[in-house]
C-alpha positions in Angstrom: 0.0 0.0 0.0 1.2 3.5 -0.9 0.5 6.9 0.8 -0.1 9.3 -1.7 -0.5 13.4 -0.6 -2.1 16.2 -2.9 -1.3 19.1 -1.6 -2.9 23.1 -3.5 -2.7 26.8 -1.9 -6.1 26.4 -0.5 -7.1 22.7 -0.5 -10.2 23.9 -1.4 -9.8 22.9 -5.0 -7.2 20.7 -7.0 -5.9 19.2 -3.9 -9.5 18.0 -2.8 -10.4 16.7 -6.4 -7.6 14.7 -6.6 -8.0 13.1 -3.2 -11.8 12.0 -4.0 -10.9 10.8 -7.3 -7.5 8.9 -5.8 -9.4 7.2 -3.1 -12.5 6.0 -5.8 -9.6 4.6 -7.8 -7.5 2.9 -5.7 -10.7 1.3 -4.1 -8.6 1.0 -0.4 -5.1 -0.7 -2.5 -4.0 2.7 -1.6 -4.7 5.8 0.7 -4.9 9.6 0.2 -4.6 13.0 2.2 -4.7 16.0 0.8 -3.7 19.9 2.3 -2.9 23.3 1.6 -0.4 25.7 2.4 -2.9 28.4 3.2 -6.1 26.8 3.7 -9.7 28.2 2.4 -12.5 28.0 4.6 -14.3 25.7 2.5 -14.2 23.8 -0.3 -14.9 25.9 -3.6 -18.7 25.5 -4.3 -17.9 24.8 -8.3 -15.7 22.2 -7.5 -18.1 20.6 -5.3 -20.4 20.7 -8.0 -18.5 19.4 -11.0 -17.6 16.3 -8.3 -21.5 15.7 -7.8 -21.9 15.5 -11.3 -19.5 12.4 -11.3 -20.8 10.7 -8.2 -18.7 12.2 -5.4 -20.0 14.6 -2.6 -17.0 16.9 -1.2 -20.1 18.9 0.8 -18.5 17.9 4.0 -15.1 18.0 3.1 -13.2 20.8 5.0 -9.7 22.2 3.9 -6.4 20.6 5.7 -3.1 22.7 7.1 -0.4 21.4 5.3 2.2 19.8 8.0 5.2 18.2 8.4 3.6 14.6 9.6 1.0 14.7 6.6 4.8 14.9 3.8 6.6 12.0 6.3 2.9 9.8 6.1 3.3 10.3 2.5 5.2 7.6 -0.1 4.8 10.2 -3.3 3.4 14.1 -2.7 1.8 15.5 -5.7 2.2 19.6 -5.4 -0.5 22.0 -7.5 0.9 25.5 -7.4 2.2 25.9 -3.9 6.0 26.3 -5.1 8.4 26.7 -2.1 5.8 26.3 0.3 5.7 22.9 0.1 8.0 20.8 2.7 10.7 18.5 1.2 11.0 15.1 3.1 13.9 13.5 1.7 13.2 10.1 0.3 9.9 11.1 -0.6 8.9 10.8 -4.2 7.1 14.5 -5.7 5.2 15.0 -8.7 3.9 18.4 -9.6 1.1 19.0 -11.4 0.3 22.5 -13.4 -3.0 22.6 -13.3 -5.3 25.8 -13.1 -6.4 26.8 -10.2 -10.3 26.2 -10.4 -11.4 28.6 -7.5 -14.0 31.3 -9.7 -13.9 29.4 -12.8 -17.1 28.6 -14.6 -18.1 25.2 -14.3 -17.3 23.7 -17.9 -13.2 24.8 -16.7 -13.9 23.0 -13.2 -14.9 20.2 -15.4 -12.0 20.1 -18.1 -9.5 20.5 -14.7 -11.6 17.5 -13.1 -11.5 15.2 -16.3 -7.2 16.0 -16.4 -6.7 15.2 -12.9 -9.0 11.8 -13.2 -6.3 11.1 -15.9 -3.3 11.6 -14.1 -4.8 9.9 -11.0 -5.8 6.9 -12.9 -2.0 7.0 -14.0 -0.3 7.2 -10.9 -2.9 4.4 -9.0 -1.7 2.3 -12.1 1.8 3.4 -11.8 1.0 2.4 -8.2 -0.4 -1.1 -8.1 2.7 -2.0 -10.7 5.1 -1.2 -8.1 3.2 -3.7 -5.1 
C-alpha cells in the first residue's frame, strides 16, 4: 500500500479533487490525504459541484493545514501551485502537477480540470499497483 498526498494553496480545489478521485480509484489498494499551504474555509462550491456530477459529494469536506507529519505519512506528494511552500522530506517521491487553479472558474473549466486530474490519477494508482 502506498501513501499518496495532494497538496494546492487552499485545499479547497485541485488538492480535494484529486484526493476524492484517488481514493475512488484505488478502491482501499491505496490511501490519500490531501492539504494546503494556506487553507480556504471551505471547499470551492464549483468544485463541489462538478464532483457531484461524477458521483462524489465533497459537501463535508473541510480544507487541511499542510504539516510536516502529513509529507513523512506520504510515499509520493503530488504539489498544484504551492512552489516553495511545500516541505521536502527527503526520500519522498514528488510529482507536480500544473493545473489551473479552479477557485472562480465557470463550471465547464472546473470540469475540463476535473477530467485531467481523473487522468493523471488513474495513472499514478496504475503506476502504483505496478510497483506492489
Amino acid at each position: 500500500m502506498a501513501n499518496a498526498l495532494f497538496v494546492c494553496l487552499h485545499n479547497a480545489g485541485r488538492s480535494q479533487i484529486s484526493q476524492a478521485l484517488f481514493e475512488r480509484a484505488a478502491d482501499g489498494r491505496h490511501s490519500a490525504r490531501s492539504a494546503g499551504t494556506t487553507p480556504g474555509d471551505r471547499v470551492h462550491p464549483e468544485v463541489v459541484e462538478a464532483m457531484r456530477e461524477v458521483g462524489i459529494d465533497l459537501t463535508d469536506r473541510v480544507p487541511h493545514q499542510l504539516s510536516e507529519d502529513d509529507a513523512r505519512w506520504a510515499d509520493v506528494v503530488v504539489t498544484m501551485g504551492c512552489g516553495d511552500e511545500c516541505p521536502y522530506i527527503p526520500g519522498r517521491r514528488y510529482l507536480d502537477w500544473d493545473l489551473p487553479d479552479p477557485a472562480g472558474q465557470p463550471l465547464d473549466a472546473v470540469r475540463a480540470t476535473r477530467d485531467e486530474i481523473a487522468s493523471r490519477v488513474e495513472a499514478l494508482v496504475a503506476e502504483l499497483d505496478a510497483g506492489r
